[in-house]
N, C-alpha and C positions, 0 to 999 in steps of 0.2 A: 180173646176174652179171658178174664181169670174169674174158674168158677169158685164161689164161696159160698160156706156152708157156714149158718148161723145156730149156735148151741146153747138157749138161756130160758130159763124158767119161766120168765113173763110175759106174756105172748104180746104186752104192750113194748118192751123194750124190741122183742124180734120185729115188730110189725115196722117200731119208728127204723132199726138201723136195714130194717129192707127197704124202706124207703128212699130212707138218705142213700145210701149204697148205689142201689139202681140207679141215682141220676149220673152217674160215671158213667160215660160211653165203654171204659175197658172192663166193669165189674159183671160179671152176671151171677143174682142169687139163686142159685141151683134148690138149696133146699135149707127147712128150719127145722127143728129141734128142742125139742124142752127137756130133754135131760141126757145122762150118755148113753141109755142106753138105747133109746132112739138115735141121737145121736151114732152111735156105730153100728147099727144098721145103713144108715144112709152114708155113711164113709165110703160102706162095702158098695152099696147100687148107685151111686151116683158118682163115685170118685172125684170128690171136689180138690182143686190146688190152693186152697184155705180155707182155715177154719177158725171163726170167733168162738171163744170159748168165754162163759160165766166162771169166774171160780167157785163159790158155792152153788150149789142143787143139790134138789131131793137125791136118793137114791145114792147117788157116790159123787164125791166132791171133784173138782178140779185136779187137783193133786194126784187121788186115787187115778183116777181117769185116765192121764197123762201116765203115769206108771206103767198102766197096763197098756194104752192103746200105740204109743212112739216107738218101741223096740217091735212091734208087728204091723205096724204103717203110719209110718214116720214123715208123717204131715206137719207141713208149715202150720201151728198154732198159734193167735195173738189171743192174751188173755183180756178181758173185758175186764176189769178190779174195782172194786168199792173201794173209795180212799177212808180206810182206818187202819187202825193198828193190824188187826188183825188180818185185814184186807191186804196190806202188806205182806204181814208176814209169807200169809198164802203165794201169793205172787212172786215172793221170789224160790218159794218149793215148786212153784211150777216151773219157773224157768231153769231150777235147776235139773230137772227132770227131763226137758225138752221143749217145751214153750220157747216159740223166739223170740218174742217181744210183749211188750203190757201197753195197754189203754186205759186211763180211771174214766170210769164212770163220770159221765156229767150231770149237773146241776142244771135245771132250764136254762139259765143266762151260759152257759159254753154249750152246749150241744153242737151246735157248730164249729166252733173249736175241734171238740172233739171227734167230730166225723170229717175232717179234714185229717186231722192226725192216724185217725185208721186206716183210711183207703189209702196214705201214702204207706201205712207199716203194711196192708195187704200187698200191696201191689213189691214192697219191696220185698215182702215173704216169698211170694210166689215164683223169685227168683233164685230160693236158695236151697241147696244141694241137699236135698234128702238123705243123701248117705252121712252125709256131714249132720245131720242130725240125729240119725238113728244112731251114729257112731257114742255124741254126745250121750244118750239116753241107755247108752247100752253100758258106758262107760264104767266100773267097775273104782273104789274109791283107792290114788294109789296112793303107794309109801311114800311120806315125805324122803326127798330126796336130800341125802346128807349132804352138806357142805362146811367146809373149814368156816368157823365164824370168823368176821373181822375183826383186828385186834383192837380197833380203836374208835373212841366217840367220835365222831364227822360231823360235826354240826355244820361244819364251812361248807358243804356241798350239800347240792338239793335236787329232786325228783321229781321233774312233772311230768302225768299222765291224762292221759285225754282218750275216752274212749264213748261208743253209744250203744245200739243196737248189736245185742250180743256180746255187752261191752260187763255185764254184770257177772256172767262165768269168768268172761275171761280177766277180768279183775282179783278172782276167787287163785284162778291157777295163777299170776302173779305177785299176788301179794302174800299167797300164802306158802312161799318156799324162799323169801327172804328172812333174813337173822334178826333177830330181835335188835340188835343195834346198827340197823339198815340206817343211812342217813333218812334226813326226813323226808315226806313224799307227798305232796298235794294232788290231788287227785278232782276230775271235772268228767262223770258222767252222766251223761245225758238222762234225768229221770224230774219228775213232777213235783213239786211242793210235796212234803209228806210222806215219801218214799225213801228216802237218803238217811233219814236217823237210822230208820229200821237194818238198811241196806249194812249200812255204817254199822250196829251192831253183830249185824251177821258175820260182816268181813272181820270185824274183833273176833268174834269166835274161831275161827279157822287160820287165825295169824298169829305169830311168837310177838308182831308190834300192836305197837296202842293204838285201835282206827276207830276217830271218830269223826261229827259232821262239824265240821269247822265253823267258826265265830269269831268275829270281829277281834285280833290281839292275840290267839292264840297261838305260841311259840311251834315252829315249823322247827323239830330241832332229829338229833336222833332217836327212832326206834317209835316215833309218830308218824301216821299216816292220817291226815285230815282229808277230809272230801267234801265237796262244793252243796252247801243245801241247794235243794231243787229251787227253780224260780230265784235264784239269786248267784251273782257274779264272783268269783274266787279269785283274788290275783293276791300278791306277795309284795311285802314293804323290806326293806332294811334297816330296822332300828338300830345306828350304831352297832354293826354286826352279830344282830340278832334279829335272824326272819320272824314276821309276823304274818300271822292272815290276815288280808282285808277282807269282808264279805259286804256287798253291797248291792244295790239298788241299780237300775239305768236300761238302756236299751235293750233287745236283743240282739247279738252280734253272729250272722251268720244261719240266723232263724232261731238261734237259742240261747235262753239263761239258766243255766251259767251256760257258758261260751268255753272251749278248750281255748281259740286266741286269747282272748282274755288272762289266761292263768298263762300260759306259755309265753306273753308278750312282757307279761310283766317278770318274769323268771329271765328273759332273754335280756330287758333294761338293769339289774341289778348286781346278777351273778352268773353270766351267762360260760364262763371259761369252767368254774367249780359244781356246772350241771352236767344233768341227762335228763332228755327229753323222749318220752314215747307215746305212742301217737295204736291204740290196737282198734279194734272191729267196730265198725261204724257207717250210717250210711250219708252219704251228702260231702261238705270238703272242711267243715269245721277243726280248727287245729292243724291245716296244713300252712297255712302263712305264717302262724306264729312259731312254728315247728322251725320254719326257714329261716325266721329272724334268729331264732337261739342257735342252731346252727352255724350261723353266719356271724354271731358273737361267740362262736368257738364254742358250743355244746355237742357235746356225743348223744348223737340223736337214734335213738330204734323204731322200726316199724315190725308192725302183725305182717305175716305173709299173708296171700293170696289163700293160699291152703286150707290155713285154720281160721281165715274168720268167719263168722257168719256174713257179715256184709263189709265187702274187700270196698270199699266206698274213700271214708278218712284217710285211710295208708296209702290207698293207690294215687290220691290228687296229692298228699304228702311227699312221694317217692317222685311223681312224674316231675313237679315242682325243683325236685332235688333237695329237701328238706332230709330225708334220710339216710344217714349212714351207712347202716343196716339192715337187713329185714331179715325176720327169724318165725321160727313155729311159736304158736303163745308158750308150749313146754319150755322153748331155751329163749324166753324175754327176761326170766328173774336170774339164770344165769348171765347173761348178758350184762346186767344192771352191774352185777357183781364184780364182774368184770370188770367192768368199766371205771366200779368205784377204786377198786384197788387200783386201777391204773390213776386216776387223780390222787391216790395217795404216794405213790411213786415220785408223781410232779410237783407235790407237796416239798 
């Protein structure tokens, strides 16, 4: 049984997800909470192996909470999020903090949506390394690592990455130790309608390239990094040799939209000798076929190790597949890229 401890302000929202919860034969709710500081009392006497957290409440917020309580018991947390601007923002300060994964809040009409998508991010929390989290949380902020810039505009070669749970850090230590005229990079992680702009401006903050959430024509060229709005599909056109994004509408592929196949497949139909494909922390097998095809059209492919991801899921069906080249720590995937680019301009 994986016991969970539930942390939210309204005793009608704790009341509905101990409901929904309990009918999981593997969940048991151990204990509730309306704020942290109840809340860390019952960490200490009941030692639950998850914990739903609210981002706002009374007393100390999300953020704060997660600050103090991950570097001294460094518990799997999914954060519960109001979808708005703000609710965003919050949410991605918790997960940089320690948080391993987000849920938004639902509307009557998804509730059940939604509590389908929790007890799978519970159940796949409850699996992951506690040191590997306190590690994250303890983590001290380092010097960007110097690298020779490339000497030349690369619009001919292109970037796709595919990542999910636990896939928002590590998009941060990725993108943010490439050169500002990095070829261009399309990017598909796993995150909700309404999260990805926000996402997308934060990852601008902390990168020498341009990242934002990609839209229908926008030129995939150097020194851009576009990423897949939530609930919509990201793949790549050739306009007379000039990449465009497609962003569109359709199924879900593999349980999600956007879908990593999806961008990876189409990267693999167009340009697949003048790419790199990477595939980091993730759970489920999304972006390992498409990973195979660019591969297999002659792409230099990387994967996250076992080590550093939060959830070894996407890279491990990737690698078992034979989709990957390589597999690296997320610290040496931007050197890697770098690599890799220069050696395409060699073959150039």
């Amino acid at each position: 049984m994986i016991r969970v401890l539930i942390v939210d302000d309204s005793a009608f929202v704790r009341t509905i997800l101990k409901q929904a919860l309990s009918q999981d034969p593997e969940i048991e709710i151990i204990g509730m909470a309306s704020d942290p500081y109840e809340a860390s009392e019952k960490i200490l006497s009941l030692k639950p192996d998850v914990m739903t957290l609210d981002i706002e409440m009374p007393k100390m917020n999300g953020v704060s909470f997660l600050t103090k309580l991950i570097p001294q018991y460094p518990l799997p947390v999914i954060m519960v999020s109001s979808l708005t601007k703000r609710g965003a923002k919050i949410t991605f300060d918790c997960l940089e903090r320690g948080a391993v994964d987000f849920v938004p809040k639902p509307n009557s009409q998804s509730m059940g949506n939604m509590i389908g998508v929790l007890i799978r991010s519970i159940k796949n929390a409850s699996k992951i390394d506690r040191n590997l989290i306190k590690a994250k949380a303890c983590e001290r902020l380092k010097k960007r690592i110097s690298m020779d810039p490339m000497k030349y505009i690369m619009d001919h070669i292109l970037i796709g990455i595919g990542s999910s749970t636990g896939g928002t850090d590590a998009l941060v230590e990725v993108i943010s130790h490439l050169p500002a005229n990095c070829p261009g990079i399309a990017i598909v992680q796993h995150m909700p309608a309404g999260y990805t702009e926000i996402f997308a401006e934060r990852l601008n903050s902390r990168s020498a390239m341009d990242v934002k959430e990609a839209k229908t024509g926008d030129v995939i060229k150097s020194g851009v990094v576009l990423i897949a709005p939530g609930g919509k599909h990201l793949s790549v056109e050739n306009d007379h040799g000039i990449f465009k994004a497609k962003v569109s509408d359709g199924v879900k592929v593999n349980g999600h939209q956007p879908s990593v196949d999806v961008l990876f497949d189409s990267i693999a139909q167009i340009n697949a000798k003048q790419s790199i494909g990477v595939i980091l922390t993730g759970m489920g097998n999304d972006g390992a076929k498409g990973l195979l095809n660019m591969r297999n059209s002659g792409s230099y492919t990387i994967g996250q190790n076992e080590k550093t991801c939060v959830v070894y899921g996407m890279p491990k069906v990737a690698n078992e597949l034979g989709a990957v080249c390589e597999e690296v720590s997320i610290d040496q995937v931007s050197h890697k890229i770098i690599e890799s680019v220069r050696h395409l301009i060699k073959k150039k």
